[in-house]
N, C-alpha and C positions, 0 to 999 in steps of 0.2 A: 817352343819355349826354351830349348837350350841354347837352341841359335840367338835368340836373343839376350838369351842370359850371356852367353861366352863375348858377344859384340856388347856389350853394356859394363862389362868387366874390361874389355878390350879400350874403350874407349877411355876409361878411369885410367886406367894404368899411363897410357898415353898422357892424358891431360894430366896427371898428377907428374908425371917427369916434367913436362914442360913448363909446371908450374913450379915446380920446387925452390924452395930459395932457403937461404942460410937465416930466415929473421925466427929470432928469438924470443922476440915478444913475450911473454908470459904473464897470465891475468891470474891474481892470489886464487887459491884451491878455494871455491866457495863451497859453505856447507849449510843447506836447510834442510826443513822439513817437518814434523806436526804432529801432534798425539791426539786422541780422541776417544770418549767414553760416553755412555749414555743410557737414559734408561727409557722404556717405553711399555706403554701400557694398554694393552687392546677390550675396547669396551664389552667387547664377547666373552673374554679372558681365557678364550684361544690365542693360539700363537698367527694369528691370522695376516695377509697381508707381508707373509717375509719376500719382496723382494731383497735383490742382493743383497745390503745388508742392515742391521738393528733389527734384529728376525726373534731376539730374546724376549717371552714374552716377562711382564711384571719382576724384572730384575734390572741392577745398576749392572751393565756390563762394559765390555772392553770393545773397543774400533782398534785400536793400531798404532803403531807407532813408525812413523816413516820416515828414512832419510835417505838424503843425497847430496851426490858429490857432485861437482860440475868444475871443469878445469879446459882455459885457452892457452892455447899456443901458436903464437903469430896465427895462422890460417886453421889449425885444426885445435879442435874440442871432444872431450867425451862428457857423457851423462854415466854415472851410477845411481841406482836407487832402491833400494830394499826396502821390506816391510815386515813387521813381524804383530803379531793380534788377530784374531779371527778375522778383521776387514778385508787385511791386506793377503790375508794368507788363504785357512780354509774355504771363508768364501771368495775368492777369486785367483783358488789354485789351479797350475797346471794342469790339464788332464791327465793324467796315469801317477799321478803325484801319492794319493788316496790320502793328501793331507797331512803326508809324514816329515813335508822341509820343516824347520825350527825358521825359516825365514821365506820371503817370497820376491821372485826380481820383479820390478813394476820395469824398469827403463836399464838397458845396458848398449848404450853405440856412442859410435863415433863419428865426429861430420869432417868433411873437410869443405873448405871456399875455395873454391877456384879463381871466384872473382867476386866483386857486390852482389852478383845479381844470381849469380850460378853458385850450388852448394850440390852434395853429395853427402848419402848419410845411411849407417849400413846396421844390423842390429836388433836388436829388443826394442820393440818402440811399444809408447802408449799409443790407443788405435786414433789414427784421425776423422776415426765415423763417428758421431753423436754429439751431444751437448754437452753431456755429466761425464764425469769421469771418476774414476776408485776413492782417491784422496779430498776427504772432505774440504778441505782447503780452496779449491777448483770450486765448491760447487755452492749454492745458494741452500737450495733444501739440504737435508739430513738425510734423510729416506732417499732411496732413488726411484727414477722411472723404470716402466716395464719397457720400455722404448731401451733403455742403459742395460737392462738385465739380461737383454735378448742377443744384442749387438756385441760384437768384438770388444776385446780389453784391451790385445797388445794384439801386434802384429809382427811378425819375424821377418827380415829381410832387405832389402836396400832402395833406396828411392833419390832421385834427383827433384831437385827446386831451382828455380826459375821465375825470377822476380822482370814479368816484363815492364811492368811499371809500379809506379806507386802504389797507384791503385789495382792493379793485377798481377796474380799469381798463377802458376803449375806447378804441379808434383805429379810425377809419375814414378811408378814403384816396380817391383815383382817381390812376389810376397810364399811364405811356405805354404801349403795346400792347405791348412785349416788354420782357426784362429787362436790366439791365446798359448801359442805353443811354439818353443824356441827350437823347436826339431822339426824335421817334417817327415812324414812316411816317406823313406826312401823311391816306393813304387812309382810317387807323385811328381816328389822335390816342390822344388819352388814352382806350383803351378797355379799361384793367383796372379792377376795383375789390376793394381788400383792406381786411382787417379783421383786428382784436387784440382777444382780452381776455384780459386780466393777472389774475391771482388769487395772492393770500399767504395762505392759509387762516391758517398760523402763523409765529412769526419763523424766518428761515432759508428759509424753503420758498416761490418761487415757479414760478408755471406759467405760461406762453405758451399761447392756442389761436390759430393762424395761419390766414388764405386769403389767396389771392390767384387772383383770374379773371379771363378775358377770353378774347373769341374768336379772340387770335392768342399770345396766351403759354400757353395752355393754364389747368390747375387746379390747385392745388399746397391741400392742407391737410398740417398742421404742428402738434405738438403739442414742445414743448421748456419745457423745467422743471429747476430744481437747487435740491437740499433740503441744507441745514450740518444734519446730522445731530448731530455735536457738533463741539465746536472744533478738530478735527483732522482728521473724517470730511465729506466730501462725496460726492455721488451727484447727478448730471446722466441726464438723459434725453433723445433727439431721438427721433422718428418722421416718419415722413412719408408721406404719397403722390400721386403729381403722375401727372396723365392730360395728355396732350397732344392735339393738335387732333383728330385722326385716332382711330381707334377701336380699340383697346387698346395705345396708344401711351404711355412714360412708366415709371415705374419705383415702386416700393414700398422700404423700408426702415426699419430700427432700430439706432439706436447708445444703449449703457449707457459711463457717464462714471462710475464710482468712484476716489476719489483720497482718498490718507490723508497726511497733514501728520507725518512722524517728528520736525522741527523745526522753527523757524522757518525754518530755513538749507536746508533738505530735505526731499523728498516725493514720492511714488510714487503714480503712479494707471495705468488699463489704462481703454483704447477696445476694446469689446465690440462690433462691428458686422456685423451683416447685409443686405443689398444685393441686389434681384431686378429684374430688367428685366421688361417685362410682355411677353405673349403677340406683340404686332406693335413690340414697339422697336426704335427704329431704331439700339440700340449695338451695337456690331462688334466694340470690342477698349478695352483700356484707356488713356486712365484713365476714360472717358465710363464705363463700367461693364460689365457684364456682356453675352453677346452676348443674344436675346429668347429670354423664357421659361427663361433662366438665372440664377443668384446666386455669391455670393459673399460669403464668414464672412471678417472680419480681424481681428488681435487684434493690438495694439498695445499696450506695455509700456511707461511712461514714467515718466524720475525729472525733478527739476527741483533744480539745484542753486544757490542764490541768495548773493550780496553784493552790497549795495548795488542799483545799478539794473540789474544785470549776472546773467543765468540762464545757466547751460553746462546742454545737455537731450540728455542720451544716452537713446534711443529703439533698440529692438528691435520690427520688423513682422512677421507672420507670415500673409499672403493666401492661401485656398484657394478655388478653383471650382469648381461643379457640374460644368464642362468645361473643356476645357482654353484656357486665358485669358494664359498664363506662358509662358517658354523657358526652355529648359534653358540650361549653360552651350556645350554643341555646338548650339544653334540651332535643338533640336526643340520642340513646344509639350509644354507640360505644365499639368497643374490649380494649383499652389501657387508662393510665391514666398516669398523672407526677404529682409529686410535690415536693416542696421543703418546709424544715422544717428548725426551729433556734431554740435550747435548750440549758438552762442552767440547771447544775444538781449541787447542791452542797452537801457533803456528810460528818458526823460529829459523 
């Protein structure tokens, strides 16, 4: 691995002198990014069902407030992007954090181009496994999947891309030994290494094939894809299956994403999702997933209602388990849970 690491650094160095040039180019400092709040209410009136986040039960609370910076110069660019609100922060902080930043990095690198096709890009990255991602913004439902909760958030490290056609893409990476974390155990270093390739067979339709390995984050392949069916219809796909260090450790799953556009202003779509822990996993209870060698079916109903850069997103959940995963509203467990959510997201 370091051999490879010092020839992958060796080769940058090289192509970045040969490429060098005096253009100044310079594209205005762009700045976006989105708030978000919500209330949700679980028919039990436990706090049931907290995947990663809107885990509050029967209160208006807080998502996040996120922004970022993004700045070009002739060939090279960076991303900034912080976050501060329980979305962006405590639940989807660093590990050994214990929740004490007043803010959270989502995205910190830098790319350079070498050329059209050829890029380098080194950093904080949001992860390229899964469908959903942190910032409500990205995403269609409110709530996220347990397929999103289980998987990588960010990944540390440097990747090259590789546009061999239109229609085809690579990325290959080396990544730190575990996820979500912008340091790595010294003992480790950089000991994953992940790979993409991008496919458009046709307009509308692309597909993601994802891994990522190593011998302390475990294995994780990834298959995520969304087809514009026609100009009102879409259809998303996640799959997944991640083995961890230990032997039948990790979990299996599938989420279907269909969502239909009734207007510009309005649009309905449903998360389809199944969720199985493997024979020796180490989940216990929710939101981590199911307890080992159990699952769990959620069906998620969602509209999205838009003006300007502002979505109101009423959301109906419905989670069932192979055992009992849930409480009742007198405190006993049971297999199933509901509830219903109100979000506003506005985006800038």
């Amino acid at each position: 691995m370091k051999k490879q690491l010092l020839t992958l650094i060796l080769v940058l160095i090289v192509s970045f002198g040969a490429n060098a040039q005096t253009d100044s180019t310079s594209a205005p400092l762009e700045i976006s990014g989105s708030i978000d709040a919500y209330y949700k209410y679980d028919f039990s009136k436990n706090a049931n069902i907290p995947t990663s986040f809107a885990t509050d039960q029967n209160s208006i609370s807080l998502g996040m407030i996120d922004i970022a910076l993004k700045k070009k110069t002739g060939k090279s660019s960076f991303v900034g992007e912080l976050s501060f609100g329980p979305r962006g922060q405590g639940q989807s902080i660093l590990p050994g954090d214990g929740g004490t930043s007043s803010f959270h990095i989502q995205n910190l690198y830098a790319s350079y181009a070498f050329t059209d096709k050829f890029s380098m890009t080194a950093g904080f990255m949001g992860t390229f496994i899964g469908y959903e991602v942190i910032s409500p913004v990205g995403n269609f439902n409110y709530s996220t999947s347990y397929l999103f909760t289980n998987g990588p958030f960010q990944n540390a490290g440097i990747k090259a891309n590789y546009a061999i056609s239109d229609k085809v893409g690579v990325m290959v990476g080396l990544f730190n030994d575990s996820w979500n974390s912008y340091t790595a155990n010294p003992s480790f270093g950089v000991n994953a290494i992940g790979g993409q390739l991008t496919i458009s067979p046709v307009e509308g339709w692309t597909a993601y094939l994802n891994v990522l390995t190593g011998s302390e984050c475990g294995t994780i392949y990834d298959l995520t894809t969304a087809y514009q069916i026609t100009s009102k219809f879409k259809l998303g796909l996640n799959g997944a299956d991640f083995s961890g260090i230990g032997n039948d450790e990790g979990y299996t799953g599938v989420a279907l994403y269909p969502s239909f556009n009734v207007s510009d202003a309005f649009a309905l779509g449903l998360r389809g999702e199944y969720f199985k822990g493997k024979k020796n996993s180490a989940y216990d209870a929710v939101p981590s997933g199911p307890a080992a060698d159990e699952s769990v079916t959620a069906l998620t109903l969602t509209a999205n209602l838009k003006s300007g850069g502002l979505t109101f997103i009423p959301e109906f959940r419905l989670d069932n388990g192979s055992a009992n995963m849930f409480l009742k509203e007198n405190g006993m467990p049971t297999k199933s849970a509901s509830q219903l959510s109100l979000a506003v997201v506005y985006a800038f």
